[in-house]
MDAnalysis code that builds the backbone (N, CA, C; Angstrom):
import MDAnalysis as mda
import numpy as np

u = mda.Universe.empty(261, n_residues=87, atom_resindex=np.repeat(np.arange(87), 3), trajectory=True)
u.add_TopologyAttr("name", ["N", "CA", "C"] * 87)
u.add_TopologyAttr("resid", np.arange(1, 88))
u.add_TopologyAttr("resname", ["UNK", "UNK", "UNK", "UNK", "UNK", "UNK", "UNK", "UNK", "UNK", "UNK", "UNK", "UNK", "UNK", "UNK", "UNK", "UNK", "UNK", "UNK", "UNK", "UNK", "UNK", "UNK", "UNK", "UNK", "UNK", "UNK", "UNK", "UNK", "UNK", "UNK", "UNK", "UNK", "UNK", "UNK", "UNK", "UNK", "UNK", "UNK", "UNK", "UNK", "UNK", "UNK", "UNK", "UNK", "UNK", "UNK", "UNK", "UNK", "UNK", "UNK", "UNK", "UNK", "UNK", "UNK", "UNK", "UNK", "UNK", "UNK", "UNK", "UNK", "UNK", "UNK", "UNK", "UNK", "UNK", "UNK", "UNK", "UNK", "UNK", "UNK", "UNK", "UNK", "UNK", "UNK", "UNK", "UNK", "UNK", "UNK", "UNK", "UNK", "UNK", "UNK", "UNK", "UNK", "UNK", "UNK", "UNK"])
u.atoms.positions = np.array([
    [-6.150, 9.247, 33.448],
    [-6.708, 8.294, 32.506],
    [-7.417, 9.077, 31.398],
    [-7.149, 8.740, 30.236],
    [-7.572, 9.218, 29.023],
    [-9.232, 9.052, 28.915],
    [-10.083, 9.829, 27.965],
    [-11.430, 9.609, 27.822],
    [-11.756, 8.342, 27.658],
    [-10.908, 7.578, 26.586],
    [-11.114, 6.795, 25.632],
    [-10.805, 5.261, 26.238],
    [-9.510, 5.609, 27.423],
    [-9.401, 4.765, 28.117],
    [-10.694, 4.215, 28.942],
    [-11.612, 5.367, 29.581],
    [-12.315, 5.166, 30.397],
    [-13.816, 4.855, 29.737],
    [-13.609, 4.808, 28.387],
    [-14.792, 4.451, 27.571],
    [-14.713, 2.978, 27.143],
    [-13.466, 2.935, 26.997],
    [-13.081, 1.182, 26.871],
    [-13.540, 0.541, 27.852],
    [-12.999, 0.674, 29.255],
    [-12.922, 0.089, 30.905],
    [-14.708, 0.000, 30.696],
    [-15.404, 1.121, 30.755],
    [-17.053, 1.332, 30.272],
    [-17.427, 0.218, 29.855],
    [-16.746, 0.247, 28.719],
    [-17.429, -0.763, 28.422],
    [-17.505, -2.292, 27.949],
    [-15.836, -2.570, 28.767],
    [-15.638, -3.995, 29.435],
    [-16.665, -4.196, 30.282],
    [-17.021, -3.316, 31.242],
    [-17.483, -3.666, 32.520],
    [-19.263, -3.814, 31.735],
    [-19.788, -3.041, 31.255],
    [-20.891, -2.957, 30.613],
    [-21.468, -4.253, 29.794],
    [-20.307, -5.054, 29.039],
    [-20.366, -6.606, 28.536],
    [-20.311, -7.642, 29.696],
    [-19.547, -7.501, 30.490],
    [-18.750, -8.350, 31.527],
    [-20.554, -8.214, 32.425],
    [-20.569, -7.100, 32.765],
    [-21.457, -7.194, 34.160],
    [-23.029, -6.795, 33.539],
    [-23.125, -6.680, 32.508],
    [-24.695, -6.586, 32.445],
    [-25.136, -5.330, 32.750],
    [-24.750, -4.189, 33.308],
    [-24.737, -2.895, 33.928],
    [-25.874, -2.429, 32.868],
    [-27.012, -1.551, 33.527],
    [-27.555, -0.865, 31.815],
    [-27.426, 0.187, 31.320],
    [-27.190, -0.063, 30.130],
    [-26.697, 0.594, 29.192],
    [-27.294, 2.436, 29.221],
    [-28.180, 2.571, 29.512],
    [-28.675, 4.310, 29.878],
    [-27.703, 4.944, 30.986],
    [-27.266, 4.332, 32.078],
    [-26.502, 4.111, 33.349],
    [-25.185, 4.422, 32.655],
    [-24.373, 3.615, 31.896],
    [-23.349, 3.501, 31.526],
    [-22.930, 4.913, 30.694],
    [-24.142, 5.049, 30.067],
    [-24.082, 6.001, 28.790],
    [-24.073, 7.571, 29.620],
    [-24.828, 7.552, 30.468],
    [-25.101, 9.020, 31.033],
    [-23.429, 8.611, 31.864],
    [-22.810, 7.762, 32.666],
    [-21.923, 8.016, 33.273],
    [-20.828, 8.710, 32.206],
    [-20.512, 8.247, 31.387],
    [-19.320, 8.394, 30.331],
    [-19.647, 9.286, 28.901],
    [-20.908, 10.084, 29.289],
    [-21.386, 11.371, 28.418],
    [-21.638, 10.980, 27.186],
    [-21.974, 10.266, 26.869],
    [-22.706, 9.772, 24.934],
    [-24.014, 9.165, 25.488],
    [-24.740, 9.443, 24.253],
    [-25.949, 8.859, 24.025],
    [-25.632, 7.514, 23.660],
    [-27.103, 6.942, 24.079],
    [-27.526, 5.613, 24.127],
    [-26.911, 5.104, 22.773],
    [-27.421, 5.480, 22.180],
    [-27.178, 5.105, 20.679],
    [-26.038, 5.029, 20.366],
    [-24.640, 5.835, 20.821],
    [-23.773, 5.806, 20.477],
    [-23.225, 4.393, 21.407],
    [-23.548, 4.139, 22.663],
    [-23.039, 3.409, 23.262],
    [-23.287, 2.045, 22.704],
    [-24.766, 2.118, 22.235],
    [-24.602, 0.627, 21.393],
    [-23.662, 0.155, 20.505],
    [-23.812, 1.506, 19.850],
    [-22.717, 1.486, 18.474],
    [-21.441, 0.378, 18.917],
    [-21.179, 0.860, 19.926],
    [-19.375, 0.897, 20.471],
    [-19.758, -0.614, 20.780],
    [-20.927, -1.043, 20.998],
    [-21.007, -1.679, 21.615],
    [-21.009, -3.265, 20.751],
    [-21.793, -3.092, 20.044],
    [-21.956, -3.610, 18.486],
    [-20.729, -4.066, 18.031],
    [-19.527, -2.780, 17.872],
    [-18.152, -3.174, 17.291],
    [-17.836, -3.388, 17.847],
    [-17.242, -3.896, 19.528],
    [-16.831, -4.729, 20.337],
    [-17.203, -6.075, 20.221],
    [-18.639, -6.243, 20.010],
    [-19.009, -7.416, 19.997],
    [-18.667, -8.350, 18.061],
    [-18.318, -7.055, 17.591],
    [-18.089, -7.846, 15.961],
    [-16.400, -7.942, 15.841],
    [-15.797, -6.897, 16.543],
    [-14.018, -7.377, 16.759],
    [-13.834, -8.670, 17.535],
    [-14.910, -8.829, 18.360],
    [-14.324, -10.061, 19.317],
    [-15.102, -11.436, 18.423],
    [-15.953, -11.458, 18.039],
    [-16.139, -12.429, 17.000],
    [-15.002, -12.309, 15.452],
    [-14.859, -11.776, 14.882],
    [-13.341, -11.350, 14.313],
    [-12.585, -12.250, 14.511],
    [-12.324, -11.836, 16.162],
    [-10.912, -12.061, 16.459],
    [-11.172, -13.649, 16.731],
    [-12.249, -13.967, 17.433],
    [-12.394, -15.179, 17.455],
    [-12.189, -16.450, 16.082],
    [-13.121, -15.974, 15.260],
    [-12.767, -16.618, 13.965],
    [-11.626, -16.641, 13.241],
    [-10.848, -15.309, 13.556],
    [-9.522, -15.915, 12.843],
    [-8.697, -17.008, 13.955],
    [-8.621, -16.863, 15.081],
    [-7.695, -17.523, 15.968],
    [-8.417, -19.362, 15.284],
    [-9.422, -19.702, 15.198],
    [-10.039, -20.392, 14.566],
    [-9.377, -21.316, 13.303],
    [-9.381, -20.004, 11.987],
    [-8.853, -20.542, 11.027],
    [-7.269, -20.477, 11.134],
    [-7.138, -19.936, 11.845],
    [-5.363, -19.434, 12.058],
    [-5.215, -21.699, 12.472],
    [-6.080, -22.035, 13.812],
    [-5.795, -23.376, 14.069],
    [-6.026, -24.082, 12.977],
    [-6.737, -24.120, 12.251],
    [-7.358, -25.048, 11.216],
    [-5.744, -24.976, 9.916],
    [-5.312, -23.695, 9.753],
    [-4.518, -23.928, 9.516],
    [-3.200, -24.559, 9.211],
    [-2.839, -24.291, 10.858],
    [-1.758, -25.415, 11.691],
    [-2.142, -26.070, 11.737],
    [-2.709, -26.721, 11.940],
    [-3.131, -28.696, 11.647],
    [-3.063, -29.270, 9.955],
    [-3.694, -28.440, 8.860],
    [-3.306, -28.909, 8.371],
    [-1.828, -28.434, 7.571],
    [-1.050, -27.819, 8.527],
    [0.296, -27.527, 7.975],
    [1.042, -28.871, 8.682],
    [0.478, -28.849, 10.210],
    [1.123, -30.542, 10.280],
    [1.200, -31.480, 9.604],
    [-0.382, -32.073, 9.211],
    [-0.043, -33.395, 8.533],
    [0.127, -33.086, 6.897],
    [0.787, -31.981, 6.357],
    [1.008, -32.124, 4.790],
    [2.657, -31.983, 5.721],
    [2.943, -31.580, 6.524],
    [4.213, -31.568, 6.537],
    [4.803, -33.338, 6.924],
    [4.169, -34.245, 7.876],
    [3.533, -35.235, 8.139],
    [3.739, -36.303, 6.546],
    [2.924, -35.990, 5.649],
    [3.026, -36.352, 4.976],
    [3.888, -36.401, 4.280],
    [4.880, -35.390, 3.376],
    [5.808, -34.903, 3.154],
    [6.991, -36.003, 3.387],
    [7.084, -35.888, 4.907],
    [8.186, -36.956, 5.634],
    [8.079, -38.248, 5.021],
    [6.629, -39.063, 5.356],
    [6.965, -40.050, 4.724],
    [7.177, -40.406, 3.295],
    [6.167, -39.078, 2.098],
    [6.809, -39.270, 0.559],
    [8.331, -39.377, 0.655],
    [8.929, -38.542, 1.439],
    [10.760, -38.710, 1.372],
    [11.499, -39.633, 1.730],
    [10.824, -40.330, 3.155],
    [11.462, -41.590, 3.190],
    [11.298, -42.608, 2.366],
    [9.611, -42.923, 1.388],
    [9.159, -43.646, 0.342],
    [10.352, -43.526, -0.631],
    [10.765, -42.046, -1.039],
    [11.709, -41.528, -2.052],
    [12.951, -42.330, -2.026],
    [13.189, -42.420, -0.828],
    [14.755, -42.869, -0.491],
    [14.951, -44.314, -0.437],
    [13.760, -44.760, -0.069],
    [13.760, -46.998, -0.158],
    [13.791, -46.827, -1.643],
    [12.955, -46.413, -1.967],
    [12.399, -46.997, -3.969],
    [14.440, -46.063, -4.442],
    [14.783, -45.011, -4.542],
    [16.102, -44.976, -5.048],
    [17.060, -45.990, -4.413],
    [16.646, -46.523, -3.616],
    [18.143, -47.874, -2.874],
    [17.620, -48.641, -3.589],
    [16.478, -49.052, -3.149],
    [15.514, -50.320, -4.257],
    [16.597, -50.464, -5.806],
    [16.078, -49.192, -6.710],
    [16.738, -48.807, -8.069],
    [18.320, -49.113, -8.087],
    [18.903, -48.908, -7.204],
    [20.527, -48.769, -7.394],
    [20.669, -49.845, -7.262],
    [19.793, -50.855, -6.072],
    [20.524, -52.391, -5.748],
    [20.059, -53.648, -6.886],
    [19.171, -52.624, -8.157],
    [18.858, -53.382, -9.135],
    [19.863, -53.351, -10.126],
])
């Protein structure tokens, strides 16, 4: 297992379980400080990631109902041109 691997696993388990952070840090050889760091950008990728999955939905919904909508301007389209021709 790679360093980096085992700095990740670190510090899943370190979010996940509450473990403290001096503990964690002396196991996997960085200072405290650095471990926050890591710790910090874990916690700002997963808010990230959270907010886009977010707008990513907000998205799709409203790609439904303009698509939604859409449908019925076309069927509107198609009565009013029969409408016109049977005049």
């Amino acid at each position: 297992m790679t360093n980096t691997s085992r700095v990740n696993i670190k510090l899943h388990e370190l979010i996940e379980t509450g473990a403290p952070i001096i503990e964690v840090a002396s196991e996997i050889g960085v200072s405290t400080k650095q471990l926050k760091a890591w710790i910090a950008q874990v916690h700002k990728e997963s808010f990230d990631t959270n907010k886009n999955k977010f707008i990513l939905m907000k998205v799709e919904e409203h790609l439904q109902h303009t698509s939604r909508e859409r449908e019925v301007l076309l069927k509107a389209a198609k009565i009013f041109a029969r409408e016109m021709k049977d005049t």
